[in-house]
C-alpha positions, 0 to 999 in steps of 0.5 A: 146566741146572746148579744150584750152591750155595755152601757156608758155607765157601766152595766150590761144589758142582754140586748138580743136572745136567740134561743135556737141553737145554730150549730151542733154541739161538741161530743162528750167524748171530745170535751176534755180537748177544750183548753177550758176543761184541760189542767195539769194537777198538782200531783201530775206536775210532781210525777212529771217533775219526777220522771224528768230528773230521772231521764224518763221521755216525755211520751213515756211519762205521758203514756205512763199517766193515762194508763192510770187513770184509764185513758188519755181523755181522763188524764186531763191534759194534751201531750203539748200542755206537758211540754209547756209545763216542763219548759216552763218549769225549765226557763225558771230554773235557768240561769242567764246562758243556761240551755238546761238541756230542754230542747234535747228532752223534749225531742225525746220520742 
């Protein structure tokens, strides 16, 4: 643990250190849970892109990408940053009244 002030001028100054560590750490196993180390990349984005115009679901489309890359801890992203990126690819390719069908695509199981 680390505790640092900021000084009225504007630097900051480590104030306390306590090298023991007080709770155990995360499994490697779990890491790729933590929203920090989770990302959709360019080439998921366009594979999701492309199975949402021809109709394939969500949990297809996602089942499909982690059996690539051998599992759903080395794809990189949780089923929910999928559907945050489809929505909000969707709300920019909307038009003012324009439901775009999302809410019908993304409850697809």
């Amino acid at each position: 643990m680390m505790k640092i002030n900021c000084r009225v001028t504007g630097c900051y100054q480590v104030v306390q250190v306590i090298h023991k560590h007080n709770h155990s750490l995360c499994n490697p196993s779990k890491t790729h849970l933590f929203r920090s180390h989770r990302n959709l990349s360019s080439v998921q984005a366009a594979e999701a892109d492309m199975a949402r115009s021809v109709g394939i679901t969500p949990k297809t489309t996602i089942d499909f990408m982690s059996k690539q890359v051998g599992g759903r801890e080395n794809l990189g992203f949780i089923s929910q940053d999928y559907k945050n990126y489809v929505c909000s690819k969707c709300t920019k390719e909307m038009k003012a009244g324009d439901t775009g069908g999302i809410l019908e695509y993304l409850q697809k199981k």
